[in-house]
PyMOL Python script that loads the backbone (N, CA, C, O; Angstrom):
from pymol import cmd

cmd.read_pdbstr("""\
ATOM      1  N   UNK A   1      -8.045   2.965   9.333  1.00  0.00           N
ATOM      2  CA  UNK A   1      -7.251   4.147   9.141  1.00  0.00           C
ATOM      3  C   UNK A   1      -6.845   4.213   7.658  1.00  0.00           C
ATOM      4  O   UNK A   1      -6.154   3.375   7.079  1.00  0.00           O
ATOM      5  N   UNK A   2      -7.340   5.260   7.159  1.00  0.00           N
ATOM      6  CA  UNK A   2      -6.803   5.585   5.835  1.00  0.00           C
ATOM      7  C   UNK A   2      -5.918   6.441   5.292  1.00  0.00           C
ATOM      8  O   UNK A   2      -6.143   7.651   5.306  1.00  0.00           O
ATOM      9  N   UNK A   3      -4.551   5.801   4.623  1.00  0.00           N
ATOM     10  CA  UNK A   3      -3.524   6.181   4.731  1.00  0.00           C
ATOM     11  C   UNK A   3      -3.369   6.129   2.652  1.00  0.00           C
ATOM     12  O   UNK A   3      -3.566   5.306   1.758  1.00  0.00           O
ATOM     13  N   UNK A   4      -2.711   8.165   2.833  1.00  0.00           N
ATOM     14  CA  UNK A   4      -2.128   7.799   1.151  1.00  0.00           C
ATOM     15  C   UNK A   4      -1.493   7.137   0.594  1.00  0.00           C
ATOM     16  O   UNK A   4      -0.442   6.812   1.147  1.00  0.00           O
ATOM     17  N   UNK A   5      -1.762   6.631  -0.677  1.00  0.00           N
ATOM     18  CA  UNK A   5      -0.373   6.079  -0.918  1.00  0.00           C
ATOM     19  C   UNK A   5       0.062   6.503  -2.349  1.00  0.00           C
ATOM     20  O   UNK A   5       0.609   5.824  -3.219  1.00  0.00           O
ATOM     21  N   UNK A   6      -0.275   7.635  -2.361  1.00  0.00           N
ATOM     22  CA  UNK A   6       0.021   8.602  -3.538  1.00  0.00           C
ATOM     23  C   UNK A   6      -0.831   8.775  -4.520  1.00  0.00           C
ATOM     24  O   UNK A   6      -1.806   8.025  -4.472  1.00  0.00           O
ATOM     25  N   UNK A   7      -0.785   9.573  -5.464  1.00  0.00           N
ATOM     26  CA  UNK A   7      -1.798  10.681  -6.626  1.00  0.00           C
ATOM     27  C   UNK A   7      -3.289  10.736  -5.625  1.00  0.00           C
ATOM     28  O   UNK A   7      -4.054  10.786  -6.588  1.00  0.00           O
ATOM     29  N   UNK A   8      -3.725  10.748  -5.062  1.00  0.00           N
ATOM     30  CA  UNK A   8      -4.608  10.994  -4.552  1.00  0.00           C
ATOM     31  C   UNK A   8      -5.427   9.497  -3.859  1.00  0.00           C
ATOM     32  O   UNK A   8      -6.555   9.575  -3.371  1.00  0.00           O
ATOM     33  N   UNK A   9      -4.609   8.129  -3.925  1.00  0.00           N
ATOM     34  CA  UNK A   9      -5.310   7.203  -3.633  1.00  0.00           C
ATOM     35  C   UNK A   9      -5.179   6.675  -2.316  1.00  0.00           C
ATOM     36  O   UNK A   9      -4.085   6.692  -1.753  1.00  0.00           O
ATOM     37  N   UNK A  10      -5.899   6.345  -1.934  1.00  0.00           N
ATOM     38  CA  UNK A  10      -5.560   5.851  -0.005  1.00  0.00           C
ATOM     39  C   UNK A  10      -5.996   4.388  -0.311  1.00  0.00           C
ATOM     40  O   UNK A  10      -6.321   3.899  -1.393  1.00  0.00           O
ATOM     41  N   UNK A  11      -5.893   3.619   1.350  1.00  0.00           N
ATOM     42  CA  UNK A  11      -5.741   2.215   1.103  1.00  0.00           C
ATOM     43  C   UNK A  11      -6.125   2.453   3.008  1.00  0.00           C
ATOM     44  O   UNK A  11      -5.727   3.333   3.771  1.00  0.00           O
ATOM     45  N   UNK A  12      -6.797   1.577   3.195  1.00  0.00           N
ATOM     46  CA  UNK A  12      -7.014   1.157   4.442  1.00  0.00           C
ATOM     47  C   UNK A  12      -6.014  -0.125   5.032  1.00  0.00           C
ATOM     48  O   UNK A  12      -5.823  -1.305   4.740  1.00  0.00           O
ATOM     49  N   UNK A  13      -5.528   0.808   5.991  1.00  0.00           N
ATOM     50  CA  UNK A  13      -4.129   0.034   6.605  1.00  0.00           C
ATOM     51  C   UNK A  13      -4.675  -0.910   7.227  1.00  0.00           C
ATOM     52  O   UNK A  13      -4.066  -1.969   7.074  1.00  0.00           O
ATOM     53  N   UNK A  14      -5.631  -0.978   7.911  1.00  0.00           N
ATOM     54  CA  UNK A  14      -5.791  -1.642   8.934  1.00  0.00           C
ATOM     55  C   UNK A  14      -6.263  -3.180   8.227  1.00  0.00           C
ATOM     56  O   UNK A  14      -6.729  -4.166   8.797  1.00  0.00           O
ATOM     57  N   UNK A  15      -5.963  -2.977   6.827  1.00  0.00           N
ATOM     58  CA  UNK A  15      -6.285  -4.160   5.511  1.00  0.00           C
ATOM     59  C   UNK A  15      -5.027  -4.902   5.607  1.00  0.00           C
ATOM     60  O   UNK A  15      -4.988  -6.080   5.960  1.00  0.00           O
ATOM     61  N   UNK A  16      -4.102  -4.278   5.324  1.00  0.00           N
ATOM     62  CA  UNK A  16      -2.592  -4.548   4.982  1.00  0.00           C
ATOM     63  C   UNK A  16      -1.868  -5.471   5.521  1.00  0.00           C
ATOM     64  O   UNK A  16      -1.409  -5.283   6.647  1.00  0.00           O
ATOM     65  N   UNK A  17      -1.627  -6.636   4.836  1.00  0.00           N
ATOM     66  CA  UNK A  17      -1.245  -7.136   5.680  1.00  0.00           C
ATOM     67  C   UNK A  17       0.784  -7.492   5.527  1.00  0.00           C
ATOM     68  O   UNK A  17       1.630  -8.097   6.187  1.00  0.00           O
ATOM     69  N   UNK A  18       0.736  -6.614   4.152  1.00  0.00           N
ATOM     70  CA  UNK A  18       2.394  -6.534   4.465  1.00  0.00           C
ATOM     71  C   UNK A  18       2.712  -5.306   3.051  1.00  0.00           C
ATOM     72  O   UNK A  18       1.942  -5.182   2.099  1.00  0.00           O
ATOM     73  N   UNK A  19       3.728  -4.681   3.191  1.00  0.00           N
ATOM     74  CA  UNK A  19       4.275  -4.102   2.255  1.00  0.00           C
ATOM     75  C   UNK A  19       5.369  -4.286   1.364  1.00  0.00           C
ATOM     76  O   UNK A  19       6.320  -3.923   2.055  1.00  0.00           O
ATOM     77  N   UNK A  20       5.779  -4.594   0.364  1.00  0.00           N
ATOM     78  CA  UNK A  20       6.782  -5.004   0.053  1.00  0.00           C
ATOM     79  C   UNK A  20       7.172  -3.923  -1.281  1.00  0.00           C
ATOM     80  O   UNK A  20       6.450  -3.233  -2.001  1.00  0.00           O
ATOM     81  N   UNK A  21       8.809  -4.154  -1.227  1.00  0.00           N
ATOM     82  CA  UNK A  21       9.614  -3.582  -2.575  1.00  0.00           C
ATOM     83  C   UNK A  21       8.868  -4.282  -3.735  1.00  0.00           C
ATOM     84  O   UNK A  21       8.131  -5.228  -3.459  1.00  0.00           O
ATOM     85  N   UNK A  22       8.977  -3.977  -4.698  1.00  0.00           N
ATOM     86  CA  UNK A  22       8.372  -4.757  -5.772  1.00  0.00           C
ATOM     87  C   UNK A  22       9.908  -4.843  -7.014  1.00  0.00           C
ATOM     88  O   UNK A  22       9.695  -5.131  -8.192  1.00  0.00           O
ATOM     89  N   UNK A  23      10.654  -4.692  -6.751  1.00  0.00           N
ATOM     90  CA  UNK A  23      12.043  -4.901  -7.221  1.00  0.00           C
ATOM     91  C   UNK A  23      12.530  -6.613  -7.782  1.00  0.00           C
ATOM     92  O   UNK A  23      13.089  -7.110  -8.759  1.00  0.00           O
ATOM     93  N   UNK A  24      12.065  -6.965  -6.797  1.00  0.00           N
ATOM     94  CA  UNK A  24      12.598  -8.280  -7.136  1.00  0.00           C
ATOM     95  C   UNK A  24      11.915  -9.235  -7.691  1.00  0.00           C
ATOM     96  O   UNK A  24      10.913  -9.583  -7.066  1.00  0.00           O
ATOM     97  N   UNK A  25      12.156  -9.805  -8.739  1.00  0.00           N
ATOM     98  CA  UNK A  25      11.911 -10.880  -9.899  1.00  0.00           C
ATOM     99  C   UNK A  25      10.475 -11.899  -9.256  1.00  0.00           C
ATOM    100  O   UNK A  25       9.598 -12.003 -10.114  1.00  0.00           O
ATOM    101  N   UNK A  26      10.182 -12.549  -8.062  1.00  0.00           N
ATOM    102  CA  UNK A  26      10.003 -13.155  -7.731  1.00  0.00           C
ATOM    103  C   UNK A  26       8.151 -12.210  -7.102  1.00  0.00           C
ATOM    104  O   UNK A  26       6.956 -12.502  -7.137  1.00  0.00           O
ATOM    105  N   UNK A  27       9.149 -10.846  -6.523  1.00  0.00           N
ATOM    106  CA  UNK A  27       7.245 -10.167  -6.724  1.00  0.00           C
ATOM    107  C   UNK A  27       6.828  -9.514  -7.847  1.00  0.00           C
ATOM    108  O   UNK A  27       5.607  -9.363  -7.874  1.00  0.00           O
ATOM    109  N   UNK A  28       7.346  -9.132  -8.660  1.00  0.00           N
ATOM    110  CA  UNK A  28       7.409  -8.914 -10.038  1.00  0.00           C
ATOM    111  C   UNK A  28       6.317 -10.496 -10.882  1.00  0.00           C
ATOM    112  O   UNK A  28       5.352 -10.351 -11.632  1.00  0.00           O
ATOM    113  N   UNK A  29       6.725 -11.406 -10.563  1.00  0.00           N
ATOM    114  CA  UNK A  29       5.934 -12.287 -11.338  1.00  0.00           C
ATOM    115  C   UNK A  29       4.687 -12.650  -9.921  1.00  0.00           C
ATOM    116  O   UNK A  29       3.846 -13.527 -10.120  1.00  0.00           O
ATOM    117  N   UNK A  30       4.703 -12.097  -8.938  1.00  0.00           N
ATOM    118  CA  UNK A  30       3.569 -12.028  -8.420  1.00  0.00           C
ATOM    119  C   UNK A  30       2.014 -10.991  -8.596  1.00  0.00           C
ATOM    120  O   UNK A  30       0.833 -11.204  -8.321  1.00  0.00           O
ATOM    121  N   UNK A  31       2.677  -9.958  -9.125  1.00  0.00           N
ATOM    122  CA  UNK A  31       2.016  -8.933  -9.675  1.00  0.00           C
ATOM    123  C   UNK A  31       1.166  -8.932 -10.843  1.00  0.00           C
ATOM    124  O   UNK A  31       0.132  -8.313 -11.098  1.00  0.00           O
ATOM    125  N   UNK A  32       2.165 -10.163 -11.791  1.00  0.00           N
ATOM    126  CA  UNK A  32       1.464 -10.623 -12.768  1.00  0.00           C
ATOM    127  C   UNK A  32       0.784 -11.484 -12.703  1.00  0.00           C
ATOM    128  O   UNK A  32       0.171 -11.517 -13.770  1.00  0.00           O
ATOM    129  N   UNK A  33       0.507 -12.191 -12.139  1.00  0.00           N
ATOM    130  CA  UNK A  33      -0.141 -13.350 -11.669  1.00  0.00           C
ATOM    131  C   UNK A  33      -1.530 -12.807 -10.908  1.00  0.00           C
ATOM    132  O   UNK A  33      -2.580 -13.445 -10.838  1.00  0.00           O
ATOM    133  N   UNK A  34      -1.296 -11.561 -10.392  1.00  0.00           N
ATOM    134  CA  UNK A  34      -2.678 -11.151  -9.194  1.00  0.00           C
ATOM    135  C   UNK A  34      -3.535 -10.206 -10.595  1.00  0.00           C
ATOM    136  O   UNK A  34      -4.747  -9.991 -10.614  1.00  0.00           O
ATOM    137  N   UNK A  35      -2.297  -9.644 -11.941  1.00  0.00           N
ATOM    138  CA  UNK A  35      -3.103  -9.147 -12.567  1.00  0.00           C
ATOM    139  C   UNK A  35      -4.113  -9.925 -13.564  1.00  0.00           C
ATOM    140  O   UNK A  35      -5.146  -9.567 -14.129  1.00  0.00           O
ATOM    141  N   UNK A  36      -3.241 -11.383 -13.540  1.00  0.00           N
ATOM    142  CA  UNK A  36      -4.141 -12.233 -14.591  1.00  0.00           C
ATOM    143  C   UNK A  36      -5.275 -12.722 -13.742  1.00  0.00           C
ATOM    144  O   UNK A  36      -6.023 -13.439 -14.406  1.00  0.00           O
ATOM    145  N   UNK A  37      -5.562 -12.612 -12.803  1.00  0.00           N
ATOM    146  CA  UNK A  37      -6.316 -12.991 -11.276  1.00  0.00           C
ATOM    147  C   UNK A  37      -7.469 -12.111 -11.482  1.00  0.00           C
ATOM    148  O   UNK A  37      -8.590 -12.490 -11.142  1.00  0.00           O
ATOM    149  N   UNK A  38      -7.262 -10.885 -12.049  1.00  0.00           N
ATOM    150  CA  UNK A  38      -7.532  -9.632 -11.707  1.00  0.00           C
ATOM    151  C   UNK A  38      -7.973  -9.445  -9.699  1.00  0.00           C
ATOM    152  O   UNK A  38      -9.068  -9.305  -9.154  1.00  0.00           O
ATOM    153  N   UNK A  39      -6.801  -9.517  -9.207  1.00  0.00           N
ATOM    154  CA  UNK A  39      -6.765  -9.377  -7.793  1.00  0.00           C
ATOM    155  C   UNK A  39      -6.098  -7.907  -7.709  1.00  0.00           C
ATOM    156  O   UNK A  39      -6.144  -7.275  -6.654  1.00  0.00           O
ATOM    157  N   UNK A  40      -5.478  -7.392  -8.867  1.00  0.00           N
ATOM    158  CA  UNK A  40      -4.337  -6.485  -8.342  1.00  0.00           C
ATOM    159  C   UNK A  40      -5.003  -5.222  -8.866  1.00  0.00           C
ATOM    160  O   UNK A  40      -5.859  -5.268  -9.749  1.00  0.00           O
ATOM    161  N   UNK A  41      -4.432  -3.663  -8.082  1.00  0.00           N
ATOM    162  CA  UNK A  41      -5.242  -2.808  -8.160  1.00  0.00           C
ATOM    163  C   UNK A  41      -4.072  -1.860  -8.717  1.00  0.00           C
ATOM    164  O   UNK A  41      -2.958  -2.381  -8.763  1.00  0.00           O
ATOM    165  N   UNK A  42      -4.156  -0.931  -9.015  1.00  0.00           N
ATOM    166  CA  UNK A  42      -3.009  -0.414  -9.920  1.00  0.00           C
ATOM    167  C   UNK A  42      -3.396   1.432  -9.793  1.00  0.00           C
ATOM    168  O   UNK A  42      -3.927   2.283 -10.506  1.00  0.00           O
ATOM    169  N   UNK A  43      -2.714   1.352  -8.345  1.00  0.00           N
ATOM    170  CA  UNK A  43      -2.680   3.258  -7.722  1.00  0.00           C
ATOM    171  C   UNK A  43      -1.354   3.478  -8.514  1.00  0.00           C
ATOM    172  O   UNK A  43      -0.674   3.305  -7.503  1.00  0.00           O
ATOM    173  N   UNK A  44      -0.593   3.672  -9.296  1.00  0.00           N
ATOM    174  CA  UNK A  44       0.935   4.036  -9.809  1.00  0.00           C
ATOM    175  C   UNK A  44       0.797   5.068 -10.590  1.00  0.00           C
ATOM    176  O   UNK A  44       1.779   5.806 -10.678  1.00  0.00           O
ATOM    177  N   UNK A  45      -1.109   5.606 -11.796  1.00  0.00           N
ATOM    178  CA  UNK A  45      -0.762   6.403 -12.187  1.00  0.00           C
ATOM    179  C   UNK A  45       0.041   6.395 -13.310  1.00  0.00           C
ATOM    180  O   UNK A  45       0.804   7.357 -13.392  1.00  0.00           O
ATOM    181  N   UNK A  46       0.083   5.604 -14.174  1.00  0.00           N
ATOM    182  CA  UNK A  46       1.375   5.158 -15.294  1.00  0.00           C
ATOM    183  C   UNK A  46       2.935   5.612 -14.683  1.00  0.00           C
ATOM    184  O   UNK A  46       3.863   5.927 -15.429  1.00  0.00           O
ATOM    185  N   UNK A  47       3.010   5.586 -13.448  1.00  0.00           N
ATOM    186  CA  UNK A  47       4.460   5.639 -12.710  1.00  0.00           C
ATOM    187  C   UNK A  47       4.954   3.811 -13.113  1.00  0.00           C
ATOM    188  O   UNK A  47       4.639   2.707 -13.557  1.00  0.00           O
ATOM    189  N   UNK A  48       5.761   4.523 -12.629  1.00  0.00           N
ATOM    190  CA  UNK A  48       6.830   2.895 -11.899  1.00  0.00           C
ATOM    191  C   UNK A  48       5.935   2.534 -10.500  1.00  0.00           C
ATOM    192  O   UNK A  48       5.319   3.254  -9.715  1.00  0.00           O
ATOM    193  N   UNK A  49       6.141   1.213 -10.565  1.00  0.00           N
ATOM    194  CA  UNK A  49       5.484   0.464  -9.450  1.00  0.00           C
ATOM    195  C   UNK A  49       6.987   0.455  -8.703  1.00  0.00           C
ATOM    196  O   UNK A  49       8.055   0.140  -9.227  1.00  0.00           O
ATOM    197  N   UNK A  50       6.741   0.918  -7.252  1.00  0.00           N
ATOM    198  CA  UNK A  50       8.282   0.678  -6.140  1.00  0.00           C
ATOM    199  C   UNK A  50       7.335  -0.296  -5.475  1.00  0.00           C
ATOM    200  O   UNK A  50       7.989  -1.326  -5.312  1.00  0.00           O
ATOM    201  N   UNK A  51       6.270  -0.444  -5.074  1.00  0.00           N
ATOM    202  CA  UNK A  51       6.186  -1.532  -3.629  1.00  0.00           C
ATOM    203  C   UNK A  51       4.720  -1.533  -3.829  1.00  0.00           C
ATOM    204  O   UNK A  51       4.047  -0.618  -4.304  1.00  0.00           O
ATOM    205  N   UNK A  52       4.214  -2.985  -3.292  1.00  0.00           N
ATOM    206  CA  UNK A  52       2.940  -3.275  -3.231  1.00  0.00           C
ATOM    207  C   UNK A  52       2.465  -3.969  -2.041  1.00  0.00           C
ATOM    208  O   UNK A  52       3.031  -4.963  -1.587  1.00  0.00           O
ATOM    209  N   UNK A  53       1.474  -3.465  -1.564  1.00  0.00           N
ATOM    210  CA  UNK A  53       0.699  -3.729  -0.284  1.00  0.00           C
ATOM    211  C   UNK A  53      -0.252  -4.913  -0.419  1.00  0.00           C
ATOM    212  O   UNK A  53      -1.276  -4.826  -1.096  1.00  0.00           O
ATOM    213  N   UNK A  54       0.071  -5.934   0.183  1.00  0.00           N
ATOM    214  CA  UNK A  54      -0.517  -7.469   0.264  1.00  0.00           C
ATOM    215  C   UNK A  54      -1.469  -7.141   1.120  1.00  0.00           C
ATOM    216  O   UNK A  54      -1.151  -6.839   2.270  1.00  0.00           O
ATOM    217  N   UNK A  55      -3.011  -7.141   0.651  1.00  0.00           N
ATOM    218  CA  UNK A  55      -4.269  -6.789   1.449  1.00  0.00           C
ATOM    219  C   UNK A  55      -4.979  -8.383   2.269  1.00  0.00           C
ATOM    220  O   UNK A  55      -4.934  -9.443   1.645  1.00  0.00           O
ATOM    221  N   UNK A  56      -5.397  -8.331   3.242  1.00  0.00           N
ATOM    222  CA  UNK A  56      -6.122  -9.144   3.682  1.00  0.00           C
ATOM    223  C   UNK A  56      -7.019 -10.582   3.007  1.00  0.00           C
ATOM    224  O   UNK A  56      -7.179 -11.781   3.235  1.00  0.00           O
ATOM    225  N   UNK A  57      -7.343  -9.758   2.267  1.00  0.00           N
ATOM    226  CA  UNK A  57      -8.581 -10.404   0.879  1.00  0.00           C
ATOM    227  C   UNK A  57      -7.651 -10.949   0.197  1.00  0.00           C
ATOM    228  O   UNK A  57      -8.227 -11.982  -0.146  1.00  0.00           O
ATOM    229  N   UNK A  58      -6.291 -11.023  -0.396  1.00  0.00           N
ATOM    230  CA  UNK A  58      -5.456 -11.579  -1.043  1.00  0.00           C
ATOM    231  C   UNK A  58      -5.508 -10.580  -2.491  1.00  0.00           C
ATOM    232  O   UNK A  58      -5.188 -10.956  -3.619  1.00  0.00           O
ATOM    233  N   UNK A  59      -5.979  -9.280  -2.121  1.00  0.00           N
ATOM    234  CA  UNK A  59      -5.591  -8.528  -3.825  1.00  0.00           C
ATOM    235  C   UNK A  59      -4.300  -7.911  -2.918  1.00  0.00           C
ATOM    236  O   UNK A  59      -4.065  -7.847  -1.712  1.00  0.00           O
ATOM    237  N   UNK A  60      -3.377  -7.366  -4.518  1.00  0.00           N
ATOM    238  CA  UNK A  60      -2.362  -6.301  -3.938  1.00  0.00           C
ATOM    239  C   UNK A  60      -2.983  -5.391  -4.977  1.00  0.00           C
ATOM    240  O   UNK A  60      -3.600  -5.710  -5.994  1.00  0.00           O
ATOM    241  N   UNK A  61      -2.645  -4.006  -4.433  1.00  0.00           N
ATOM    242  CA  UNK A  61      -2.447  -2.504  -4.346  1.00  0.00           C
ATOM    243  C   UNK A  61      -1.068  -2.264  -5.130  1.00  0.00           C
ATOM    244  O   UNK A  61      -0.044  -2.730  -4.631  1.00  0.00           O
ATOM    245  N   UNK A  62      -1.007  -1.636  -6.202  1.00  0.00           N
ATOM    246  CA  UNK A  62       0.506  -1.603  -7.012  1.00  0.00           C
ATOM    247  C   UNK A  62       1.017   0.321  -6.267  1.00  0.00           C
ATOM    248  O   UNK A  62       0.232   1.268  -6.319  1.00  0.00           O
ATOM    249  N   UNK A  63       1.992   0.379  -5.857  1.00  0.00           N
ATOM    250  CA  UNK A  63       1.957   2.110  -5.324  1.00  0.00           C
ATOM    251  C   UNK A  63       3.231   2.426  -6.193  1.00  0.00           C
ATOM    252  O   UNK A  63       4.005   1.600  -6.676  1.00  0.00           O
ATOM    253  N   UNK A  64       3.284   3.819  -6.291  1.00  0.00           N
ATOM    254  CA  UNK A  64       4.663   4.613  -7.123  1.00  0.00           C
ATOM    255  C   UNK A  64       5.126   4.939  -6.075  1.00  0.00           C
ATOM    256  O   UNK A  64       5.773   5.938  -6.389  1.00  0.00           O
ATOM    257  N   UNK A  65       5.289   4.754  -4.721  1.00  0.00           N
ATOM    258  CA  UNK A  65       5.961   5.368  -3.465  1.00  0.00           C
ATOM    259  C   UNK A  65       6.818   4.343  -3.332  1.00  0.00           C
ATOM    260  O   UNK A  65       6.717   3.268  -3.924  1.00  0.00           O
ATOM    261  N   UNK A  66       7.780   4.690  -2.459  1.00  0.00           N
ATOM    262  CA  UNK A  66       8.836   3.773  -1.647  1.00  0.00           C
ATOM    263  C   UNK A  66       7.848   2.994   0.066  1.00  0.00           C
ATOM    264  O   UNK A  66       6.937   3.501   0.721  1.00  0.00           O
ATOM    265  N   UNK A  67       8.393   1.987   0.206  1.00  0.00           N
ATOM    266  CA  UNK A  67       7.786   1.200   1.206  1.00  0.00           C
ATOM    267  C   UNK A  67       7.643   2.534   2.074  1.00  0.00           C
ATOM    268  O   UNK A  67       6.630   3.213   2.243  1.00  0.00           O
ATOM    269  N   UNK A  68       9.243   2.772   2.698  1.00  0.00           N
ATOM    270  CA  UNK A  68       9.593   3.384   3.630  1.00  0.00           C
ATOM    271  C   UNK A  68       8.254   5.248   3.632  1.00  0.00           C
ATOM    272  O   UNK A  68       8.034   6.090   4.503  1.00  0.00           O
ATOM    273  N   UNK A  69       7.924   5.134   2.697  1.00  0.00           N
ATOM    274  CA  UNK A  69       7.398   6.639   2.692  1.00  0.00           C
ATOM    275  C   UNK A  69       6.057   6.214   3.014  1.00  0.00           C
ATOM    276  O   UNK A  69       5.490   7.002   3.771  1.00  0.00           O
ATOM    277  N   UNK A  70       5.221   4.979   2.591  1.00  0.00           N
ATOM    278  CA  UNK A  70       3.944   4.484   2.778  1.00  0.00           C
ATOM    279  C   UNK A  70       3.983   4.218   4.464  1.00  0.00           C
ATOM    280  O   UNK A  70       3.224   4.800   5.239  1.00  0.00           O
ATOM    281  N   UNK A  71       5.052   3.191   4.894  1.00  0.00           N
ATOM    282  CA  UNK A  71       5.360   3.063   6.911  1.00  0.00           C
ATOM    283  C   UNK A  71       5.216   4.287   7.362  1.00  0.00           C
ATOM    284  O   UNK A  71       4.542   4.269   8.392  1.00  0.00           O
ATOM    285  N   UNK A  72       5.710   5.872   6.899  1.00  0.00           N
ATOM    286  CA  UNK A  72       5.993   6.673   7.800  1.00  0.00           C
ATOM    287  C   UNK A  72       4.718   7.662   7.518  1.00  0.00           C
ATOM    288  O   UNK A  72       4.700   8.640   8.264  1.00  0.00           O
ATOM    289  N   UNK A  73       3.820   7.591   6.723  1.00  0.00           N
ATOM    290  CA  UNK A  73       2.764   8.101   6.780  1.00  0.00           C
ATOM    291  C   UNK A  73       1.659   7.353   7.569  1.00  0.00           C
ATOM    292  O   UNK A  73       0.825   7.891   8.298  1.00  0.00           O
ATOM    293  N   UNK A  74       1.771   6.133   7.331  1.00  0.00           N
ATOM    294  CA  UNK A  74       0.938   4.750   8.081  1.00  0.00           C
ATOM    295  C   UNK A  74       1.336   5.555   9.892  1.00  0.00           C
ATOM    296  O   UNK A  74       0.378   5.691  10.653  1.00  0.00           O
ATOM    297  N   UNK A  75       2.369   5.882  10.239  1.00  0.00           N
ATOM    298  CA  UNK A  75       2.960   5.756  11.600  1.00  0.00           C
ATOM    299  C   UNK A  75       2.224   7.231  11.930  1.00  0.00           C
ATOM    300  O   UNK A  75       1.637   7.399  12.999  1.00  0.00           O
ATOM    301  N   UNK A  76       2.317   8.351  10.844  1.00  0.00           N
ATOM    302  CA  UNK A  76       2.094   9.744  11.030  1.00  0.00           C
ATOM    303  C   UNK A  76       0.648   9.242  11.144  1.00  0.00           C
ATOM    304  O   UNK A  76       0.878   9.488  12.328  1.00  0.00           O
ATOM    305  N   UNK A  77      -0.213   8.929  11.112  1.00  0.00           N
ATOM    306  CA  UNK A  77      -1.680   8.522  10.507  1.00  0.00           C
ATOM    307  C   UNK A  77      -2.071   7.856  11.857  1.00  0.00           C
ATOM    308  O   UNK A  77      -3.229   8.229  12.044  1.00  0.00           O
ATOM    309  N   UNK A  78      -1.596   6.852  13.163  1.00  0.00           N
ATOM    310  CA  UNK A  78      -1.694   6.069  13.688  1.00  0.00           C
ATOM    311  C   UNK A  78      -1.309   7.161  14.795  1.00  0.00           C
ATOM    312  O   UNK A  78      -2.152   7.325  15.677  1.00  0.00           O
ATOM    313  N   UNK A  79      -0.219   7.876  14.852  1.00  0.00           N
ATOM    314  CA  UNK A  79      -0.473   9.050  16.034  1.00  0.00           C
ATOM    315  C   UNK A  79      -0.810  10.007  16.130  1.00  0.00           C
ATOM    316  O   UNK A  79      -0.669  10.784  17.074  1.00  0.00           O
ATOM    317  N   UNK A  80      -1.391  10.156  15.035  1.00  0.00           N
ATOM    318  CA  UNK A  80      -2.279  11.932  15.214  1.00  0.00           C
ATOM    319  C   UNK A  80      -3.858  10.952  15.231  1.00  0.00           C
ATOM    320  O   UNK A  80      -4.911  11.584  15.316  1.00  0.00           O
ATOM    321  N   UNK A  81      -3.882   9.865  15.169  1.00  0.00           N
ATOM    322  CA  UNK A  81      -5.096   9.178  15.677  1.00  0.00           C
ATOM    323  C   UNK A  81      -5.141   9.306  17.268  1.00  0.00           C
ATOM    324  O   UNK A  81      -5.875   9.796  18.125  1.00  0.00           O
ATOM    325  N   UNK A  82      -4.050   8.653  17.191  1.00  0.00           N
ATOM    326  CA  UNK A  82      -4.417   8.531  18.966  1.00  0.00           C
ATOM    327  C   UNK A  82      -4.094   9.824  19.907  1.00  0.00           C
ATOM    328  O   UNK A  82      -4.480   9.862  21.076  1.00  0.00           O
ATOM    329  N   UNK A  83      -3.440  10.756  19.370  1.00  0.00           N
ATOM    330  CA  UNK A  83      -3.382  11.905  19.923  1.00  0.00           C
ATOM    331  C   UNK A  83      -4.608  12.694  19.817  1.00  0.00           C
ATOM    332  O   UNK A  83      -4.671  13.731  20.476  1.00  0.00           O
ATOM    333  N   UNK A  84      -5.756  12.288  18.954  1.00  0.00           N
ATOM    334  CA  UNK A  84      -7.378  12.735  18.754  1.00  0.00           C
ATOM    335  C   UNK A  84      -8.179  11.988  19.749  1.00  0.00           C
ATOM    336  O   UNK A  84      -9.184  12.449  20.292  1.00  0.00           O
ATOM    337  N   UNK A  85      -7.642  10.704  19.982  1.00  0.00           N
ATOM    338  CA  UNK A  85      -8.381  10.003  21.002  1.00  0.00           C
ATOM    339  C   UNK A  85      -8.602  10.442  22.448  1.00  0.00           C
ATOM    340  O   UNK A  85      -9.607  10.415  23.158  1.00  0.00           O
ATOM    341  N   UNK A  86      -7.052  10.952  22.715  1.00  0.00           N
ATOM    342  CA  UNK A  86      -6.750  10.990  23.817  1.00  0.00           C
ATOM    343  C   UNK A  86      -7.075  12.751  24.351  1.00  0.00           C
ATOM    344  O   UNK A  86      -7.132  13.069  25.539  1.00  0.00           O
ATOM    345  N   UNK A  87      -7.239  13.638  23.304  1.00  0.00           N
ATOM    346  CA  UNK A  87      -8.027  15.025  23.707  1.00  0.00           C
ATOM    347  C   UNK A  87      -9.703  14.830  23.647  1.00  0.00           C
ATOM    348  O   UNK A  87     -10.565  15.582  24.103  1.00  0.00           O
ATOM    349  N   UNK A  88      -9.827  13.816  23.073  1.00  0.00           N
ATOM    350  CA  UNK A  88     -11.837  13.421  22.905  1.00  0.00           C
ATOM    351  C   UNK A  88     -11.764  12.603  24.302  1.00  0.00           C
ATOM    352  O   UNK A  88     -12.777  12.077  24.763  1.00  0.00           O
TER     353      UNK A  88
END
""", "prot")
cmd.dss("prot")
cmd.show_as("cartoon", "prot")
cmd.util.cbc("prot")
cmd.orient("prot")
């Protein structure tokens, strides 16, 4: 399921294996670390980074959205799925 996560970039949820604030000091020097890695992918757009999505594969996804707005599209995305399932 592919879900936005702003300027036009999507991310396959069903990858994700967590979302986090990116606020705090501790994922902040994780970010840097995935960028010296080059693990980390950078959807922000020269925004501010709010939260980054910890993928399966071990890269993160940098997003300019709030967690909470990435969950409720993920949730909008997951029942207009199954509400397609269930008229097919």
């Amino acid at each position: 399921m592919l879900v936005n996560i702003g300027y036009g970039n999507v991310v396959n949820m069903d990858k994700v294996v967590s979302i986090i604030r990116a606020d705090a000091a501790p994922i902040k020097r994780m970010i840097q670390v995935a960028k010296d890695e080059n693990l980390a992918v950078d959807a922000t757009c020269g925004r501010k980074t709010k939260c980054i999505l910890v993928m399966d594969s071990g890269h993160i996804v940098l997003s300019a959205l709030l967690p909470d707005t990435i969950e409720n599209r993920a949730t909008e995305s997951s029942l207009l799925e199954r509400s397609q399932e269930d008229e097919g």
